[in-house]
Backbone as a printed PyTorch tensor [residue, N CA C, xyz], in Angstrom:
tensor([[[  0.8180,  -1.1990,   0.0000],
         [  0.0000,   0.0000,   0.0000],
         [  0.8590,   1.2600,   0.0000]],

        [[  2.2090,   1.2840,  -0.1260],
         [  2.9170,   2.4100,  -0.3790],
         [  2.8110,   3.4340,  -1.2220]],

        [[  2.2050,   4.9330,  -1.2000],
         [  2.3380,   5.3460,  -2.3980],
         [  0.7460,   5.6300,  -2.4790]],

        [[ -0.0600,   5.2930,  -1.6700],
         [ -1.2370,   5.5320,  -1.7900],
         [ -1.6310,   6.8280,  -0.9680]],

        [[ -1.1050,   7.6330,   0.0020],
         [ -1.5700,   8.5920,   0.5330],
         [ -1.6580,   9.5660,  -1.0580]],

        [[ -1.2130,   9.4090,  -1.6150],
         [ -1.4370,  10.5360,  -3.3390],
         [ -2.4500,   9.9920,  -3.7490]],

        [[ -2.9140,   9.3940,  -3.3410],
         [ -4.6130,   9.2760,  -3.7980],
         [ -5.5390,   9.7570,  -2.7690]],

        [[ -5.2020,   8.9610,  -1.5990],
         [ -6.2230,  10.2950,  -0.9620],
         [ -5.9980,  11.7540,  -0.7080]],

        [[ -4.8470,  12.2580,  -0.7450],
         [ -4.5250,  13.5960,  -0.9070],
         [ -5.9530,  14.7650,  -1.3990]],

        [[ -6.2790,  14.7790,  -2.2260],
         [ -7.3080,  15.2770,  -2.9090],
         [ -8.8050,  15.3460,  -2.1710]],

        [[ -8.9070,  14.1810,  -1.4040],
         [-10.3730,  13.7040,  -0.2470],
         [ -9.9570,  14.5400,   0.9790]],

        [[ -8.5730,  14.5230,   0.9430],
         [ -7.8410,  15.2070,   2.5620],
         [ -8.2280,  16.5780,   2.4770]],

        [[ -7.5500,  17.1510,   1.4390],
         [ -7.9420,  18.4380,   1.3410],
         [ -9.4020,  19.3850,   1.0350]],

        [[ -9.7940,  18.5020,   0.7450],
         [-11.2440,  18.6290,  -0.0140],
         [-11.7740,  18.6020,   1.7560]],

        [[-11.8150,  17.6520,   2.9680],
         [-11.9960,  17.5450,   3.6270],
         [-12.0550,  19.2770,   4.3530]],

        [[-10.2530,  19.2630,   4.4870],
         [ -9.8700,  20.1910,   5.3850],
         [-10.8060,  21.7710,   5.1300]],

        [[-11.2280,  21.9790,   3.8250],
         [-11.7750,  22.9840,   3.5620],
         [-13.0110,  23.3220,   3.7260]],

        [[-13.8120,  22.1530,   3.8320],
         [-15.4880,  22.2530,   4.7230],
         [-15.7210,  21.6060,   5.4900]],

        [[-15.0140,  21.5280,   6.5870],
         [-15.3670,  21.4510,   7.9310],
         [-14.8830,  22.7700,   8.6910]],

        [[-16.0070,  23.2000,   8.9390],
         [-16.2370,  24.1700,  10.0740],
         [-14.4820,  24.1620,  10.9130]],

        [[-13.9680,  25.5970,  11.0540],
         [-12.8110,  24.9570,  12.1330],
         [-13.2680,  25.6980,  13.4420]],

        [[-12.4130,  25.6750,  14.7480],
         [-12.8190,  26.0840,  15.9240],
         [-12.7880,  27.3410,  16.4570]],

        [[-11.9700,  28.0200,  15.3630],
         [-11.5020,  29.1420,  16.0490],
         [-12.6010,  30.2080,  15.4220]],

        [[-12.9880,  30.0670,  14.1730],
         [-14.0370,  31.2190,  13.0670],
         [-15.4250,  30.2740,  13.0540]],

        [[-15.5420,  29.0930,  13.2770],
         [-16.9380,  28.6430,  13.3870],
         [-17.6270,  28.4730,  12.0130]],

        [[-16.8560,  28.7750,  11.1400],
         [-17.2720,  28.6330,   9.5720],
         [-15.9790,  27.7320,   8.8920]],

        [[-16.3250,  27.4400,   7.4560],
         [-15.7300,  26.4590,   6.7560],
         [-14.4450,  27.6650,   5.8360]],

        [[-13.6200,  27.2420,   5.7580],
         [-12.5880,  28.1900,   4.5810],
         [-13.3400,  27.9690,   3.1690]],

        [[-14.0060,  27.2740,   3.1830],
         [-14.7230,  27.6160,   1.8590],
         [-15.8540,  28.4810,   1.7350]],

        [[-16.2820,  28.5640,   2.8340],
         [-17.6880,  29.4480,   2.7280],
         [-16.6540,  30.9770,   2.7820]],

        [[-15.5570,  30.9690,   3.8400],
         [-15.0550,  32.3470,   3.6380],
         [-14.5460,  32.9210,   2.1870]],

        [[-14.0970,  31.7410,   1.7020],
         [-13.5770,  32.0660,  -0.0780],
         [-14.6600,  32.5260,  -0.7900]],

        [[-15.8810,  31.3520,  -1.3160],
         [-16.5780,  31.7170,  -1.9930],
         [-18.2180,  32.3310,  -1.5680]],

        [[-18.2200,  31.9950,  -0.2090],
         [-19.6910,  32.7360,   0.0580],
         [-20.5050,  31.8850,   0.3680]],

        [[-20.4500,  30.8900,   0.6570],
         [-21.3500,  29.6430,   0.4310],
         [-20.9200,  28.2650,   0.6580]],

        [[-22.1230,  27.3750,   1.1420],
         [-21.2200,  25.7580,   1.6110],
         [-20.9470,  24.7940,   0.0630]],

        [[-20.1980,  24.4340,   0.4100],
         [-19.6130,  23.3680,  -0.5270],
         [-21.0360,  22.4260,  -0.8260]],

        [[-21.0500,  21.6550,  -2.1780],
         [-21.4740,  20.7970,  -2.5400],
         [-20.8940,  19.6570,  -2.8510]],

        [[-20.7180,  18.5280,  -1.9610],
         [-20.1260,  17.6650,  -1.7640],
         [-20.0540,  16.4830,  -3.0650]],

        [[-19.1060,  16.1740,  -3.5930],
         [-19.2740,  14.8050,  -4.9710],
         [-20.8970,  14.0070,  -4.4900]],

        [[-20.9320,  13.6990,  -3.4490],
         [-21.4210,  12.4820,  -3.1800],
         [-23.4180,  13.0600,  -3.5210]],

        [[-23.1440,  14.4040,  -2.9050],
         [-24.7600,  14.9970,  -3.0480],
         [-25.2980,  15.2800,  -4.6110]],

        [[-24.0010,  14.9620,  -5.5890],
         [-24.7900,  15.4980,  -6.4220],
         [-24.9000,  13.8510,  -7.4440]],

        [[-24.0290,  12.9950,  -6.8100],
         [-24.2730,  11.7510,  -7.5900],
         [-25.8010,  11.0740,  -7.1230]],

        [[-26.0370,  11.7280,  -6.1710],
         [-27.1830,  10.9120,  -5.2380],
         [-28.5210,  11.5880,  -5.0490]],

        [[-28.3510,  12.6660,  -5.9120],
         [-29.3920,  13.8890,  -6.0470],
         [-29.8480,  14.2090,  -4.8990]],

        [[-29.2560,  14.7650,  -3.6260],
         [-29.7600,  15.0040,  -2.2530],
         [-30.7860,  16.2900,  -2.7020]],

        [[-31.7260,  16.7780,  -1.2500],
         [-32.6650,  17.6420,  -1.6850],
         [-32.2910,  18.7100,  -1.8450]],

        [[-30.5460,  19.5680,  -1.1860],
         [-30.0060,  20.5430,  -1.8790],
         [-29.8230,  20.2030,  -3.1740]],

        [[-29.9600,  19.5540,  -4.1970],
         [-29.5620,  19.2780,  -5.5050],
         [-30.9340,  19.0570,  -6.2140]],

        [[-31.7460,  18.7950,  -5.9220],
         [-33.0110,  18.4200,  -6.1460],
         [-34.3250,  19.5060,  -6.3030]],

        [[-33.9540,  20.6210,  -4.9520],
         [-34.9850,  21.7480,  -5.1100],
         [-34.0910,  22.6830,  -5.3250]],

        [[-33.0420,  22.9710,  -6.4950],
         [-31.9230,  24.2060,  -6.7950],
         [-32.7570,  24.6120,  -8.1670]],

        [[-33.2460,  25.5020,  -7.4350],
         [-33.5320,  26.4560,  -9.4670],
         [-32.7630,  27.7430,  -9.8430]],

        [[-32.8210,  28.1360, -11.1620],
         [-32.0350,  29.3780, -11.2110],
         [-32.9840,  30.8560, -10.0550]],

        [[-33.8230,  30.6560,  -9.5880],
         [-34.6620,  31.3900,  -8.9240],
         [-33.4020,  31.5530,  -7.6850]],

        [[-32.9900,  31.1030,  -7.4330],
         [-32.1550,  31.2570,  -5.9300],
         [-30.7110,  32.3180,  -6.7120]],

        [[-30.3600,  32.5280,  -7.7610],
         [-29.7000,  33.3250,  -8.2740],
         [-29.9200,  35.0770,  -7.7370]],

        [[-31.0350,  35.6200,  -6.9730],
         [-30.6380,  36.3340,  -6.9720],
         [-30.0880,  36.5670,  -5.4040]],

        [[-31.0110,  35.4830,  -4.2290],
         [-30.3030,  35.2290,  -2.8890],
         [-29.1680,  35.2940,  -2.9190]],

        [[-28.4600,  34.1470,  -3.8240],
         [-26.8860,  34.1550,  -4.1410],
         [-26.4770,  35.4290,  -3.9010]],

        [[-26.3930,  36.2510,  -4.9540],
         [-25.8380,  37.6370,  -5.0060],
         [-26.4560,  38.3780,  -3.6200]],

        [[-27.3220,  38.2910,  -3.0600],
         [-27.3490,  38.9990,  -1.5500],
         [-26.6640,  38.4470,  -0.7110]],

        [[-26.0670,  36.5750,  -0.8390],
         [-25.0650,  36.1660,  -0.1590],
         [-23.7170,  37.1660,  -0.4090]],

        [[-23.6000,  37.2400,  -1.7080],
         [-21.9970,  37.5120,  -1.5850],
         [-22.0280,  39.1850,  -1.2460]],

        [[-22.9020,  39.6900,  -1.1200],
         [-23.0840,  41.2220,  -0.6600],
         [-22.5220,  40.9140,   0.4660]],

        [[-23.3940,  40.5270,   1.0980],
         [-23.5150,  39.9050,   2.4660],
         [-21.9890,  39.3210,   3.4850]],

        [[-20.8200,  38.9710,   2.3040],
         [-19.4410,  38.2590,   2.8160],
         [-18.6490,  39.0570,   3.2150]],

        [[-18.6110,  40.3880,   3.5460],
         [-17.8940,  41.1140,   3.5430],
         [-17.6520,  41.4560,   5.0830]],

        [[-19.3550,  41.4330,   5.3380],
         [-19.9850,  41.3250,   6.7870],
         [-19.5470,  40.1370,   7.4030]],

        [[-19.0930,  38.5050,   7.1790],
         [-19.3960,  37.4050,   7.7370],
         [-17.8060,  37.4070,   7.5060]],

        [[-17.0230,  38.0020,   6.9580],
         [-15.6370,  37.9370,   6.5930],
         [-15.0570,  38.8620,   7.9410]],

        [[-15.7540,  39.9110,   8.2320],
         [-15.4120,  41.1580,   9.3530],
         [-15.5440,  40.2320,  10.8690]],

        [[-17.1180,  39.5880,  10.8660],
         [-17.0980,  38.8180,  11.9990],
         [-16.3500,  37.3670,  12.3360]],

        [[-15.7000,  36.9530,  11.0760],
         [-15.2530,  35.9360,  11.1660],
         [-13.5480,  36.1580,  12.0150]],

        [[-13.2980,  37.6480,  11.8330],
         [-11.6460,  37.9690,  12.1880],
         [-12.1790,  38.4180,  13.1730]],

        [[-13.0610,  38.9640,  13.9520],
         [-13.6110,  39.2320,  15.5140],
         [-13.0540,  38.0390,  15.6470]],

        [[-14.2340,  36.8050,  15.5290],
         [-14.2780,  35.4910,  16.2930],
         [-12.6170,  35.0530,  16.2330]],

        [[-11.9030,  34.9780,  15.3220],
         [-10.7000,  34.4440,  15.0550],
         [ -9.9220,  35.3310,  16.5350]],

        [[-10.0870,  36.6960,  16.5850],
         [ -9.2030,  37.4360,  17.3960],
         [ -9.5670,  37.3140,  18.8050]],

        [[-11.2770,  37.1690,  19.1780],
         [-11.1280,  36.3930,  20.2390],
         [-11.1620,  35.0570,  20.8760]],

        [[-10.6300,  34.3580,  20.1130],
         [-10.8570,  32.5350,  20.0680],
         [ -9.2080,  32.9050,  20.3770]],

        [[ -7.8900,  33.5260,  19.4090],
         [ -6.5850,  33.5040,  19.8060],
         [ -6.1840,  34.5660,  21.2510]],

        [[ -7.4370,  35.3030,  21.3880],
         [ -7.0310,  35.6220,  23.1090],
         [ -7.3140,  34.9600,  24.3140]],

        [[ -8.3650,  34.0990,  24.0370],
         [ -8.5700,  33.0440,  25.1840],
         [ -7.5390,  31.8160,  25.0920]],

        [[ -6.9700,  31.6670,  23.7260],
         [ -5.6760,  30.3540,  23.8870],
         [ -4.7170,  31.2750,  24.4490]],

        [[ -4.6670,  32.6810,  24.6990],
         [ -3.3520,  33.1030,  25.0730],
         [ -3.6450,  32.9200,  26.5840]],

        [[ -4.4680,  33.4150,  27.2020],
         [ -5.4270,  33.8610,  28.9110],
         [ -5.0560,  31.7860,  28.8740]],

        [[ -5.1900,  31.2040,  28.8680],
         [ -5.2830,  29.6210,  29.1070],
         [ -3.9910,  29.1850,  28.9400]],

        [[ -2.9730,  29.8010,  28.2020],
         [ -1.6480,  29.4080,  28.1830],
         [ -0.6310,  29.8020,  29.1870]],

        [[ -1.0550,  31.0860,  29.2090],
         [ -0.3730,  32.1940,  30.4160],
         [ -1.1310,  32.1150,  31.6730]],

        [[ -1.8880,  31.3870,  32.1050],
         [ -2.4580,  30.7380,  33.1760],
         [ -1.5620,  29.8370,  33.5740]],

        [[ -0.5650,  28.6150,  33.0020],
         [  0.0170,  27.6560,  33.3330],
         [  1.2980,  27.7880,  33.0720]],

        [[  1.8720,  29.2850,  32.8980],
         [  3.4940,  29.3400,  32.8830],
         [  3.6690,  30.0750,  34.0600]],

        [[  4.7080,  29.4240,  34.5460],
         [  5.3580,  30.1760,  35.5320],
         [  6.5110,  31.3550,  35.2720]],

        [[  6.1630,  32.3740,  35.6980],
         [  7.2310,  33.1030,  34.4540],
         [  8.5560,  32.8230,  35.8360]],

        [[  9.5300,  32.8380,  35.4770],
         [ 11.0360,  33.2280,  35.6300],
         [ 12.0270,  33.6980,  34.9470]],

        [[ 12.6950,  34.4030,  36.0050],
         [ 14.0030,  35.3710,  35.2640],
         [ 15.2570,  35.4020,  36.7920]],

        [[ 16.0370,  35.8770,  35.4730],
         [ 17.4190,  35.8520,  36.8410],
         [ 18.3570,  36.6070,  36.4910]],

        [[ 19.1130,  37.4170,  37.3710],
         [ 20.0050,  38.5560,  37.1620],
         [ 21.3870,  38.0630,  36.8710]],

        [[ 21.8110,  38.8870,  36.8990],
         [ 23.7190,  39.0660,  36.2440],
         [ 24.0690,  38.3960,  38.3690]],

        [[ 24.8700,  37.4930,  38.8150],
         [ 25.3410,  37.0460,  39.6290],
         [ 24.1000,  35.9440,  40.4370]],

        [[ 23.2010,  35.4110,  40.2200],
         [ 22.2960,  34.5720,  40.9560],
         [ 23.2920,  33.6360,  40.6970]],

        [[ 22.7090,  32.0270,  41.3070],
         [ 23.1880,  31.0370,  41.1470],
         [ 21.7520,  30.2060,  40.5660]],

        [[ 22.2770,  29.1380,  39.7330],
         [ 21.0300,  28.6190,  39.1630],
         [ 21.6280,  26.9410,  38.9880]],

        [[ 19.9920,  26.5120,  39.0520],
         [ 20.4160,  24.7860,  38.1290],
         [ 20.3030,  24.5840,  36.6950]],

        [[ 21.3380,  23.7860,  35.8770],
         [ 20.7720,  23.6480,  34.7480],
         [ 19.9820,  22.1870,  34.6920]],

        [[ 19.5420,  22.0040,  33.5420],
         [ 18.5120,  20.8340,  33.1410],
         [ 19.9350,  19.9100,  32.6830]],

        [[ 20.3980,  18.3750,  33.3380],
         [ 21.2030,  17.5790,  32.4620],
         [ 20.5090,  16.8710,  30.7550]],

        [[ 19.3150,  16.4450,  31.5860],
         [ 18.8510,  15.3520,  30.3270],
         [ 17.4770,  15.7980,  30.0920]],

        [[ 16.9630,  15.7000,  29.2260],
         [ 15.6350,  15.8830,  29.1530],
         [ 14.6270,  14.5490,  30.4250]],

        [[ 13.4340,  14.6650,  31.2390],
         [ 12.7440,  14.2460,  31.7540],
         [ 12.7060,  13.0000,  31.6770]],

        [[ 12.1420,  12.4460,  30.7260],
         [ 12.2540,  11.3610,  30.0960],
         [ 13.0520,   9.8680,  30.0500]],

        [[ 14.6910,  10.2660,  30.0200],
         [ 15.5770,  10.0450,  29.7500],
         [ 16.3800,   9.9530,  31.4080]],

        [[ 15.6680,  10.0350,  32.0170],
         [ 16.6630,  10.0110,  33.6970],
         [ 15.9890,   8.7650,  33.9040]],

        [[ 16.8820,   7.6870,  34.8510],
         [ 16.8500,   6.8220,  35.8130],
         [ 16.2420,   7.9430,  36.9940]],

        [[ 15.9520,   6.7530,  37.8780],
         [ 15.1630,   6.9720,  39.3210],
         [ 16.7510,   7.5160,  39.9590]],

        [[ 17.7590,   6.9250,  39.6880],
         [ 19.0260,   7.4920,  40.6800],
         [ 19.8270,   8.8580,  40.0490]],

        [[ 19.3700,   8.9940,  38.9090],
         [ 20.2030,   9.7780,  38.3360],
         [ 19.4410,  11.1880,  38.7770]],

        [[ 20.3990,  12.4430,  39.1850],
         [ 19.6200,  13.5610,  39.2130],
         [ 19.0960,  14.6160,  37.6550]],

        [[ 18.1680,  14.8620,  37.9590],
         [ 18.0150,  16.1060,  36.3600],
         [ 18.8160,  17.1330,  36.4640]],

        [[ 18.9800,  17.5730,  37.6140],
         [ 19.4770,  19.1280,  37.3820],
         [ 20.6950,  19.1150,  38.0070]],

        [[ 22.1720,  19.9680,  37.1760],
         [ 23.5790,  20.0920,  37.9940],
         [ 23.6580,  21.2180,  38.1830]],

        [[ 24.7500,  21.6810,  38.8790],
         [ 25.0040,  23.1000,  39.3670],
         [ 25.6990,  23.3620,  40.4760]],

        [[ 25.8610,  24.3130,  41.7650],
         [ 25.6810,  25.4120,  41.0930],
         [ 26.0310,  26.3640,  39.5540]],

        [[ 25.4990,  26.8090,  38.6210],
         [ 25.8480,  27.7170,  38.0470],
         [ 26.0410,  29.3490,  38.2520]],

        [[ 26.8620,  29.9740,  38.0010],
         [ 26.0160,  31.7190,  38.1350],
         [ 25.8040,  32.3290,  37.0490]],

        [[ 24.8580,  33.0830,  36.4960],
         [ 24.7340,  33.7290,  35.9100],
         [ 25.7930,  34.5310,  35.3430]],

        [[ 26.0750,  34.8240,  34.0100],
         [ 27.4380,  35.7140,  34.0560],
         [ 26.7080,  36.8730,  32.9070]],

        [[ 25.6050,  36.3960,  32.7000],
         [ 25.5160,  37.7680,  30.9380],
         [ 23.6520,  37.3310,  31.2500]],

        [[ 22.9890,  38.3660,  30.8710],
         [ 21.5740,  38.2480,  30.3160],
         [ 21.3940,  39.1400,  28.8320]],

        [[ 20.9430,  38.0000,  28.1890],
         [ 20.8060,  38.5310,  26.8240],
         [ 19.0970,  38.8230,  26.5120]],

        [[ 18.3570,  38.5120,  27.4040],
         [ 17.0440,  38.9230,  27.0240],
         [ 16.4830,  38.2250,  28.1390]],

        [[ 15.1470,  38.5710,  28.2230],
         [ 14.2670,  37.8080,  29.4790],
         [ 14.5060,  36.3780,  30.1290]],

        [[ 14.8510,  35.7950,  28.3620],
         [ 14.7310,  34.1410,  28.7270],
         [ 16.4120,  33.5070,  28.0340]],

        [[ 17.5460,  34.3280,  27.8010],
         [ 18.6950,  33.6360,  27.3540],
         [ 20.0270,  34.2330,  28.2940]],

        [[ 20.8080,  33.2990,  28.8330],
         [ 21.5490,  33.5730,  29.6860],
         [ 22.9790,  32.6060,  29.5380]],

        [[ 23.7780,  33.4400,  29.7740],
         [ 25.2640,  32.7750,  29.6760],
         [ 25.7320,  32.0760,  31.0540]],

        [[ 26.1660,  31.1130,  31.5840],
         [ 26.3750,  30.8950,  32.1080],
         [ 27.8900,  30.6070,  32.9530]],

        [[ 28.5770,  30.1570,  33.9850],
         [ 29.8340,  29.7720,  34.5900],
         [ 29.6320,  29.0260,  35.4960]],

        [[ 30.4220,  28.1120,  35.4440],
         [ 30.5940,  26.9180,  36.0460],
         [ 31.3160,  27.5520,  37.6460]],

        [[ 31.3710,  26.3460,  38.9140],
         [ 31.9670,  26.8830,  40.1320],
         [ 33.9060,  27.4910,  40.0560]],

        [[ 34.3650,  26.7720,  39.1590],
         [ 35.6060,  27.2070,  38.4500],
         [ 35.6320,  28.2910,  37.9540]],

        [[ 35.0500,  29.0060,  37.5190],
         [ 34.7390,  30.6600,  36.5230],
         [ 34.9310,  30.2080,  35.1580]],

        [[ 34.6850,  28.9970,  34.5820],
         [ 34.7460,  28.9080,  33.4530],
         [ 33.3930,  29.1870,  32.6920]],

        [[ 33.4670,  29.8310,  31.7750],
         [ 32.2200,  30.3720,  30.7620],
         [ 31.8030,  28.8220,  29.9270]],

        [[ 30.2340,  28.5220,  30.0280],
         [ 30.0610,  27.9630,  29.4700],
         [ 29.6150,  28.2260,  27.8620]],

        [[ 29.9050,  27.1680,  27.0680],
         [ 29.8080,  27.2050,  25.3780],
         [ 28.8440,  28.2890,  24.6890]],

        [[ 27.5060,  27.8270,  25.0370],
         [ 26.1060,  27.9770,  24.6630],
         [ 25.4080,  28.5430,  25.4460]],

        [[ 24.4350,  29.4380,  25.0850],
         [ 23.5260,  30.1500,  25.6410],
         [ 22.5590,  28.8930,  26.2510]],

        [[ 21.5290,  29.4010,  27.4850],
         [ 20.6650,  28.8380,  28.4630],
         [ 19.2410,  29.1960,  27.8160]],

        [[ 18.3790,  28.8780,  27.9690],
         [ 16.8000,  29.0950,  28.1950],
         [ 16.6140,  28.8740,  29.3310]],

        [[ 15.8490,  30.5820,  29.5210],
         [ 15.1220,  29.9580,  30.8860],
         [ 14.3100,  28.5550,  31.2030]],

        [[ 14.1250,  27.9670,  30.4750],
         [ 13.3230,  27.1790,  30.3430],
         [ 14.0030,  25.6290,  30.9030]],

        [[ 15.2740,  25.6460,  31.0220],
         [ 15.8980,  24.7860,  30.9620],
         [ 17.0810,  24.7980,  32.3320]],

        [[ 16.4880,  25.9910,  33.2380],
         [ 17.5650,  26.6420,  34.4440],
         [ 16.2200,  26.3920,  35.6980]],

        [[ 17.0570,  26.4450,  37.0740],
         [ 16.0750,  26.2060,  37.9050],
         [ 17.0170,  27.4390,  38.9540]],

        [[ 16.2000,  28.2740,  40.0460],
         [ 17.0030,  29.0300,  41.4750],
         [ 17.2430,  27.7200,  41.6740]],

        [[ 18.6180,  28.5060,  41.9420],
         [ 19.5340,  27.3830,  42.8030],
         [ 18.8630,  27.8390,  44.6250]],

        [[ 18.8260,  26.5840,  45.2740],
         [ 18.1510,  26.4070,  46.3010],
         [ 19.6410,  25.7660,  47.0670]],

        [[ 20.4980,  26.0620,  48.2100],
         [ 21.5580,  25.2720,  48.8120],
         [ 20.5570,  24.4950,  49.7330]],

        [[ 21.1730,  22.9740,  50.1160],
         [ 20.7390,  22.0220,  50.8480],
         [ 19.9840,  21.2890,  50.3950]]])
């Protein structure tokens, strides 16, 4: 069966474009052309959208696409507040941290994952020797040696003694 996702390719995408997504509540096709898709399958099977379509609905049409300009305006509302509640829900569960020019800190050895029960995650002390922005920091070992590579906060812990 190798070689077959290029056949459904075409069903995938066809997919991705009328289904409703979460953030605008409408289909990318209705935002393109104004209107829901007519699916292969409705018109091989004469569904009753296909069945009661006369040219009489030609002029609704054209009050639809009047009409997109309006559903295009509310659709970037909904979009702008659907991406401020993922921000309020993200920034709910970070802890922010930062650390000055002389703190002492832990770094991360291994990723989580990857530790034994005996092995510790985090070595150190480090101190701080440079801040290059909120979250990138140079570090030195208890020797005063400068380490290689820049830090992420993300990847440093306060050093805590005991």
């Amino acid at each position: 069966m190798e070689g077959s996702w290029v056949d459904e390719l075409p069903s995938v995408l066809w997919e991705l474009c009328t289904i409703p997504k979460e953030g605008t509540k409408v289909t990318p096709f209705h935002l393109v052309y104004g209107g829901e898709a007519v699916f292969p399958v409705e018109v091989e099977v004469e569904s009753d959208r296909i069945q009661h379509y006369s040219e009489d609905n030609a002029e609704r049409r054209l009050l639809e696409l009047d009409l997109m300009d309006e559903a295009r305006t509310k659709t970037t509302i909904r979009l702008m507040i659907y991406r401020q509640r993922m921000k309020q829900r993200y920034n709910q569960r970070v802890i922010p941290r930062s650390f000055q020019v002389d703190d002492l800190v832990w770094k991360k050895v291994k990723p989580v994952g990857d530790i034994t029960k005996l092995e510790a995650p985090w070595a150190g002390p480090f101190k701080v020797v440079e801040k290059l922005c909120s979250s990138a920091y140079y570090l030195e070992d208890e020797d005063g040696r400068r380490l290689q590579r820049l830090w992420s906060v993300n990847h440093l812990q306060p050093f805590q003694a005991g």
